[in-house]
Backbone bond lengths (Angstrom), bond angles and torsions (degrees), N, CA, C in turn:
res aa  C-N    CA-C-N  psi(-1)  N-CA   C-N-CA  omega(-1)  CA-C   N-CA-C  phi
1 X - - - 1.454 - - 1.527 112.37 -
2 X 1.384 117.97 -16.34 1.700 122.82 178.87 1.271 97.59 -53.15
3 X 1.205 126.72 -60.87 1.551 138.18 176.59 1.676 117.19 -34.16
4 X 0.900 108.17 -60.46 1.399 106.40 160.70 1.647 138.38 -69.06
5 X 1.605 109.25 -9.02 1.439 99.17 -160.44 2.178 72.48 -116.04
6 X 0.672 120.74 -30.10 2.076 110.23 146.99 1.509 126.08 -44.61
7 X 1.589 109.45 -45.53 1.483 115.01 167.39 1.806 119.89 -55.20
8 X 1.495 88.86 -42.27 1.687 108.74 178.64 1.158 105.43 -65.41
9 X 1.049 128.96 -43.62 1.711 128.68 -172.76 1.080 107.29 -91.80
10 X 1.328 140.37 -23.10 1.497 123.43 168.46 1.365 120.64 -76.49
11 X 1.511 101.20 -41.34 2.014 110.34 156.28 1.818 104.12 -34.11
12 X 1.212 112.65 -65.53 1.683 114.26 -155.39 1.279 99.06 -79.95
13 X 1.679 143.79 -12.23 0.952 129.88 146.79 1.261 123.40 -43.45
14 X 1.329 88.97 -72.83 2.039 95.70 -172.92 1.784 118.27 -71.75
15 X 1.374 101.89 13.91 1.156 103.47 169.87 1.675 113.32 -109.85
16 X 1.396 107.71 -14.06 1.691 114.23 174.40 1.665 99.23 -84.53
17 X 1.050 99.27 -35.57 1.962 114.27 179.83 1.511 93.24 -47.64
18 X 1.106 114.54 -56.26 1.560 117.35 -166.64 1.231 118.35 -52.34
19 X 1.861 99.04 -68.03 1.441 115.47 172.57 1.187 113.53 -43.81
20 X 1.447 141.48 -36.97 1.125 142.01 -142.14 1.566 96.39 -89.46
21 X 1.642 110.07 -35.28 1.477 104.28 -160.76 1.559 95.04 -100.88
22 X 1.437 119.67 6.66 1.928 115.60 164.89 2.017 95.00 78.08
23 X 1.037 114.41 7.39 1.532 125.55 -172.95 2.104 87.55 -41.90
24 X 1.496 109.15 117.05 1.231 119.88 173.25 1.865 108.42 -57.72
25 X 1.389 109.13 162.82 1.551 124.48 148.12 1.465 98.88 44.20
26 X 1.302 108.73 -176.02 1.183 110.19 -147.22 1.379 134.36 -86.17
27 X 1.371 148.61 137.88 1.282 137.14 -140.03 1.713 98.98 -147.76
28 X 1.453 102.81 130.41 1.352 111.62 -166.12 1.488 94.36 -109.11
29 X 1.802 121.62 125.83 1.672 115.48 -172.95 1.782 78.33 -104.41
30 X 1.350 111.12 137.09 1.438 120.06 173.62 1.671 120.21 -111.42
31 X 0.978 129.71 105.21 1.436 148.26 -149.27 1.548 99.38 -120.36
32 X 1.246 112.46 148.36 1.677 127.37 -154.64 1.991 97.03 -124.68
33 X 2.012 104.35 -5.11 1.461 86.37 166.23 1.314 103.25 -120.79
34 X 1.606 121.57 109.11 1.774 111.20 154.15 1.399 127.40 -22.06
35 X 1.339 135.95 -25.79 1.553 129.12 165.13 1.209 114.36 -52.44
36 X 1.730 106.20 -63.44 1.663 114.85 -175.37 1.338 110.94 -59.04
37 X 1.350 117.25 -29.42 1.690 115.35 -166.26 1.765 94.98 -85.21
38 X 1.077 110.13 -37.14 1.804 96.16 179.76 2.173 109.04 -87.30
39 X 1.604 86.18 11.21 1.696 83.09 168.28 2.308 103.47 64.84
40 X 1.208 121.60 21.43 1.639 127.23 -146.74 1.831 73.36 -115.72
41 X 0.898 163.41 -10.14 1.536 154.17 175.75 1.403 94.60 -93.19
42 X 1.625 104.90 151.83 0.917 96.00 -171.81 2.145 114.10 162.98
43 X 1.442 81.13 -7.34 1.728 86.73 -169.69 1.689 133.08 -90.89
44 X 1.267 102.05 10.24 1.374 118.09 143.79 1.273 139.54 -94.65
45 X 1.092 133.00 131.03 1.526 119.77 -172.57 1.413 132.72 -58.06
46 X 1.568 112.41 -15.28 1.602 127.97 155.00 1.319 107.99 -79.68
47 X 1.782 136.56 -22.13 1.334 112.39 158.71 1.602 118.01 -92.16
48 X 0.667 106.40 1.25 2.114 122.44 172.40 1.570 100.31 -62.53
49 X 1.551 84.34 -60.81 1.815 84.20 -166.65 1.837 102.82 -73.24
50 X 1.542 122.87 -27.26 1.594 102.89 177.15 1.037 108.97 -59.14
51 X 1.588 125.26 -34.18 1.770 125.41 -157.56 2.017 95.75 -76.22
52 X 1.312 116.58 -37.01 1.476 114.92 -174.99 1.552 94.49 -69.71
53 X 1.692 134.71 -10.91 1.546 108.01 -165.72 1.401 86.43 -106.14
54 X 1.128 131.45 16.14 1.865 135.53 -166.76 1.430 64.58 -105.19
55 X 1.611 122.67 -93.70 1.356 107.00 -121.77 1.510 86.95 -79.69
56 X 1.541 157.16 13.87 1.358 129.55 148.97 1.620 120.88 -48.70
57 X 1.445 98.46 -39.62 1.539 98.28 -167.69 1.773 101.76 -95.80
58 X 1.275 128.80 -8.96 0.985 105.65 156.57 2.055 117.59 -84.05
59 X 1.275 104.03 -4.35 1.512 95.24 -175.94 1.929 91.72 -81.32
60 X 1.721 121.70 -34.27 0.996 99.18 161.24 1.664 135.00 -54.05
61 X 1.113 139.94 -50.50 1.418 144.02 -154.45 1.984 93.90 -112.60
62 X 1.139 116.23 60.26 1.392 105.57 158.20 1.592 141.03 -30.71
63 X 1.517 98.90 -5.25 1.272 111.34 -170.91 1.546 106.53 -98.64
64 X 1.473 110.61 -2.72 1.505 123.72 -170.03 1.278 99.52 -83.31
65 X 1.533 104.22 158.42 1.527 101.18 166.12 1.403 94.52 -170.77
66 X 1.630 124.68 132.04 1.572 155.60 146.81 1.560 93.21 -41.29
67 X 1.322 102.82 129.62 1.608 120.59 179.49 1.590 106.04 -154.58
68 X 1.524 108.20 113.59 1.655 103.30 160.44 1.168 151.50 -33.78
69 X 1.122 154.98 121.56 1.343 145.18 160.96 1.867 129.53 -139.64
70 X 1.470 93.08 121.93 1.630 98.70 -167.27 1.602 103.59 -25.46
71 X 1.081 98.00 152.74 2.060 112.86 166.62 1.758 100.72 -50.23
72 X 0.992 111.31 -77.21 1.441 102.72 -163.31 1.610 124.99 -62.48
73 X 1.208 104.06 3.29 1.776 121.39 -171.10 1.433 96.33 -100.14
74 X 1.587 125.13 -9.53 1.600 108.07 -152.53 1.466 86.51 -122.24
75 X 1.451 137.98 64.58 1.324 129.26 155.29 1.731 134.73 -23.20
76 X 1.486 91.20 -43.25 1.332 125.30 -164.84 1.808 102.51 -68.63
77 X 1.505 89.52 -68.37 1.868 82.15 168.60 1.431 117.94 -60.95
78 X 1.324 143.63 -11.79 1.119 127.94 -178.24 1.306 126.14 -91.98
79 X 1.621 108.11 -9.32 1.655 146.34 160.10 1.644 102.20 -48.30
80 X 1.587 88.34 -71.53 1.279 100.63 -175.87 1.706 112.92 -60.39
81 X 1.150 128.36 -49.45 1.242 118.22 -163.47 1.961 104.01 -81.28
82 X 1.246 95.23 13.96 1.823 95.51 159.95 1.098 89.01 -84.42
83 X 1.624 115.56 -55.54 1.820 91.78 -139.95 1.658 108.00 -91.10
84 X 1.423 109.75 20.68 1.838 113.11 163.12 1.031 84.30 -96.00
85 X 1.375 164.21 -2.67 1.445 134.98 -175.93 1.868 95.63 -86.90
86 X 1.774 80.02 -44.96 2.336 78.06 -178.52 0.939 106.95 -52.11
87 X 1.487 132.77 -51.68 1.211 144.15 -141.77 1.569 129.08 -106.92
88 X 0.919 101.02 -22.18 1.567 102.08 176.02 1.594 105.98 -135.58
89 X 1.196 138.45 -22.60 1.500 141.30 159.12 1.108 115.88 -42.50
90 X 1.483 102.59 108.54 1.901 97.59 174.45 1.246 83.78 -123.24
């Protein structure tokens, strides 16, 4: 489940990243696990509550949308899920 609750936090990073910078129209976050992208993880109560702070901010920005992408195609999330390990991993 470490694996996933890193996926969760690199999602809600780059999704406060977003918000933060007012980034217009619509923005596709591309994730390398089908669980997180269909929001279906979820069975601990520390991943309960990441999946409720996903879909808060997607019930904010309707224009958002979770989109797949093979492991080796998604550089970008794997960027990111370094710097939730610095950064938000306790």
């Amino acid at each position: 489940m470490r694996s996933s609750k890193l996926k969760y936090l690199a999602l809600l990073m780059a999704m406060e990243d977003a918000e933060r910078a007012e980034l217009p129209g619509a923005i596709d976050f591309r994730l390398d696990s089908t669980a997180v992208v269909h929001l279906a993880v979820g069975t601990t109560p520390e991943l309960v509550e990441l999946r409720h702070r996903v879909m808060a901010m997607l019930s904010r920005h309707r224009e958002w949308r979770l989109a797949y992408v093979e492991r080796g195609r998604n550089w970008v999330a794997d960027r990111m899920a370094r710097r939730t390990v610095r950064e938000w991993d306790t």
